[in-house]
C-alpha positions as CSV (number, residue, x, y, z in Angstrom):
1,X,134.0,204.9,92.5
2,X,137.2,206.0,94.0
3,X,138.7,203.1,94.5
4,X,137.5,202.0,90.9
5,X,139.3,205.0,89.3
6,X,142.8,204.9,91.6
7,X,142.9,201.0,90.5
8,X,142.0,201.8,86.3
9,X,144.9,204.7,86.1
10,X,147.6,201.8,87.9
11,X,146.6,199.3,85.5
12,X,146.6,202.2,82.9
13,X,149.9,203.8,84.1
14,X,151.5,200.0,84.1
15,X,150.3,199.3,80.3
16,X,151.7,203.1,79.2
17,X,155.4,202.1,81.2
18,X,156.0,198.9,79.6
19,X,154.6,199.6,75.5
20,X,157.7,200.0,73.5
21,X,157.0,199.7,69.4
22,X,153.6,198.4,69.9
23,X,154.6,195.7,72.4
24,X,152.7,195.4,76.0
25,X,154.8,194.0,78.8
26,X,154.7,194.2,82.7
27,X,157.4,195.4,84.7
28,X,157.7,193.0,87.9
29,X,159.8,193.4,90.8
30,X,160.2,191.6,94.3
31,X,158.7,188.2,94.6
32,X,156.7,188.4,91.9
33,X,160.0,188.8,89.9
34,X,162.0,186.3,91.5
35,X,159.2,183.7,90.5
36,X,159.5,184.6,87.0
37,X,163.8,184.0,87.3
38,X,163.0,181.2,88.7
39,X,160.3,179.7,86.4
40,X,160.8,176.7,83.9
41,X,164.8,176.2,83.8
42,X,166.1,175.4,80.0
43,X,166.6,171.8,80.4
44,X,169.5,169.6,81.5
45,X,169.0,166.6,79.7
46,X,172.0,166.9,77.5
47,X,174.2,168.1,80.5
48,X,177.1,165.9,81.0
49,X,180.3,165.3,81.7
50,X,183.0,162.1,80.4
51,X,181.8,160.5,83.1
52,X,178.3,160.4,82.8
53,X,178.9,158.9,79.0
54,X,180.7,156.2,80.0
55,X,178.2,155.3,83.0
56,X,175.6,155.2,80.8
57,X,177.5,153.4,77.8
58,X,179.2,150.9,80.3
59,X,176.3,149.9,82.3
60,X,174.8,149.2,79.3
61,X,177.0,146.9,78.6
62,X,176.7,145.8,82.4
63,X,173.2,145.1,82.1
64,X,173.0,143.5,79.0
65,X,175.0,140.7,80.6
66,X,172.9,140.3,83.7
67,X,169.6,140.2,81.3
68,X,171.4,137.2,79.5
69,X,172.0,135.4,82.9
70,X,169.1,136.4,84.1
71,X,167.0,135.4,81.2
72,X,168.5,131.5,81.5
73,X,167.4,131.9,85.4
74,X,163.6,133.0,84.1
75,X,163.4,130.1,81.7
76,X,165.7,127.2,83.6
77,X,166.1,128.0,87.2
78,X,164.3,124.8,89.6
79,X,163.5,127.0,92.2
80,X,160.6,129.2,92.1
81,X,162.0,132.1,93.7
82,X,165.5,131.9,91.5
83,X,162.7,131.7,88.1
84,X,160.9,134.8,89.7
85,X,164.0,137.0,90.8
86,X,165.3,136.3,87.1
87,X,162.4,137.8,85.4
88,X,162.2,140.8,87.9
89,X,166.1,141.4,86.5
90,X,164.9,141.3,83.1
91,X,162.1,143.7,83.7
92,X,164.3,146.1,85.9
93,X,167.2,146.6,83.9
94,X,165.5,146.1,80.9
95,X,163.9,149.1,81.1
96,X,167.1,150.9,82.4
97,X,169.1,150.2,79.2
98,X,166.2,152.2,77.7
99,X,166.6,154.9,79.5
100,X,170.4,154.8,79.3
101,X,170.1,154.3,75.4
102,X,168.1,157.5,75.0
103,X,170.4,159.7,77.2
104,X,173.0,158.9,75.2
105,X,170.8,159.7,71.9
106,X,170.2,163.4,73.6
107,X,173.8,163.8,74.3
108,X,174.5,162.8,70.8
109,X,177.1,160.1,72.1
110,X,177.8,156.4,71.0
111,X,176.1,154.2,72.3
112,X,178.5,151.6,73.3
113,X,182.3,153.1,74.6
114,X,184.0,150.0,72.3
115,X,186.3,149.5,75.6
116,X,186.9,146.8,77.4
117,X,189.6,148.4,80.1
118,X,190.1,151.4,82.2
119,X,189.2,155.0,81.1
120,X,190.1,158.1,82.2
121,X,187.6,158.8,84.7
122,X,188.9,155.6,86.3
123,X,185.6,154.0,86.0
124,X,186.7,150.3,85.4
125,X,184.6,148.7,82.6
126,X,184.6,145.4,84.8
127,X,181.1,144.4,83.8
128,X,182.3,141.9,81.2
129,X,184.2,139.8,83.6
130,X,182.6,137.8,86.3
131,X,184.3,136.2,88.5
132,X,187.5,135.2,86.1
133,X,185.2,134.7,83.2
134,X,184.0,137.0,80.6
135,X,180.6,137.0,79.9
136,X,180.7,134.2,76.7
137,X,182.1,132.0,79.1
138,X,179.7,132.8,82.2
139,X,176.7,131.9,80.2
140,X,178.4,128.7,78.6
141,X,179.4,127.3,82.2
142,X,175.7,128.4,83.1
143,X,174.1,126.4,79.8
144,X,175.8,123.7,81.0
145,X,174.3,123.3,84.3
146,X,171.5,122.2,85.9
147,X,168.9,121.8,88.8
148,X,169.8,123.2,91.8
149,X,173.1,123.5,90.5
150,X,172.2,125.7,87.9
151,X,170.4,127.7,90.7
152,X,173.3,128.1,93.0
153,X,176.0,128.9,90.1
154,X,173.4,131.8,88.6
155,X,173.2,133.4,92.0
156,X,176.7,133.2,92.7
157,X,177.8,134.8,89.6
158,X,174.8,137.3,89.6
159,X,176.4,139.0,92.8
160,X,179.5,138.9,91.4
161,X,178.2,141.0,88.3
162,X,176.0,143.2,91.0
163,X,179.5,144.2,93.2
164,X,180.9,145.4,89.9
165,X,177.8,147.6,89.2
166,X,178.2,149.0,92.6
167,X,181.9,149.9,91.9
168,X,180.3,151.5,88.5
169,X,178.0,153.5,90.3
170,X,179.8,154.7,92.8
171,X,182.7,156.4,90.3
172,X,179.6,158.1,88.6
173,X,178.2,159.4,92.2
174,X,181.7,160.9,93.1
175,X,182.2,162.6,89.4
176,X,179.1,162.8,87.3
177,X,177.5,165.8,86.2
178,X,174.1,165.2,84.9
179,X,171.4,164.8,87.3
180,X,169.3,162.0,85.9
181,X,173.0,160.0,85.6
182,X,173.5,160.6,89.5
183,X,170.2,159.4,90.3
184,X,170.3,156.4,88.6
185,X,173.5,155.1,90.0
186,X,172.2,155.7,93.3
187,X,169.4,153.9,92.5
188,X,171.2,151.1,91.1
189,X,173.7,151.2,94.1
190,X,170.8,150.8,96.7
191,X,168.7,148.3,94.5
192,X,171.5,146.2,93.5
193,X,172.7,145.6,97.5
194,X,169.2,144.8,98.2
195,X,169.5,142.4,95.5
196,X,172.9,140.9,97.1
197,X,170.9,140.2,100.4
198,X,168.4,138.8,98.8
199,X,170.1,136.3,96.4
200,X,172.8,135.0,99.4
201,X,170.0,134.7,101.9
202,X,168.5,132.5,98.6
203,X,171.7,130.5,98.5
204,X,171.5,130.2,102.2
205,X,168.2,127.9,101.9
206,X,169.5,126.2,99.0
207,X,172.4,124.7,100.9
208,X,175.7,123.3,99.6
């Protein structure tokens, strides 16, 4: 009964401490108050810097390109594996410029830059040029192949549009700010080099 009445007159003396104005709060200290601090952060997903924009607005851009030539791969590609590894870009990326597109919604940013050049953060918008061509021309010279042909141009120019992905990512890496941003282009960095492996060791068993 002690013990009953010592706990009721804390609990009591607690209630009377912290009612101000008809308000009840408890006052915490310690751990219990560095929990609380520490609780459910306001969120970051309109966080950002320059360079996180253009990241997202540019690899956009970037992907939309490798969907294209990876869409002709999925419906005209001879080789099983080159049809297969086209519709797994598709998928991938697909649902990246999703993601990208709704970051830039929340940040209340364009969705395309409208550049076709360097910016400021020195994040070169290269993705529009493969290897000499722009990407018009890439998927022309790709129409107008086919057979194993087809097969081996597509991978060729596919790695050439991955390395300049990778020199995306990596500016966003050094300089971005928001945390999602820097994720993603370290997820396209590691993804995208796997990718490269995979599509010269295909080359390598279609021969010359």
């Amino acid at each position: 009964m002690a013990a009953l009445a010592s706990a009721l007159g804390v609990v009591a003396a607690l209630t009377a401490c912290g009612s101000t104005s008809g308000s009840s709060t408890v006052q915490l200290s310690g751990e219990a108050a560095a929990t609380m601090v520490a609780g459910p952060s306001p969120s970051s997903t309109t966080t950002h810097n320059v360079t996180d924009t253009q990241f997202a607005q540019m690899m956009i851009v970037h992907h939309q390109g490798a969907v294209q030539m990876a869409q002709l791969a999925a419906d005209r590609a001879v080789t099983y594996e080159v049809r297969a590894f086209g519709k797994r870009i598709v998928a991938a990326q697909g649902q990246e410029i999703e993601r990208m597109s709704a970051w830039l919604t929340a940040w209340g940013e364009a969705p395309s830059s409208g550049q076709d050049g360097a910016n400021g953060t020195g994040m070169a918008h290269s993705g529009m040029q493969v290897e000499g061509m722009d990407q018009t021309a890439v998927t022309a010279d790709l129409k107008g192949r086919n057979g194993k042909d087809f097969d081996r141009q597509f991978l060729t120019m596919m790695i050439a549009h991955h390395q300049s992905a990778l020199e995306m990512a990596k500016v966003e890496q050094a300089e971005g700010l928001n945390a999602d941003a820097v994720e993603l282009s370290g997820t396209i960095a590691t993804s995208q080099t796997a990718e490269m492996d995979e599509m010269r060791a295909m080359l390598g068993r279609l021969g010359a």
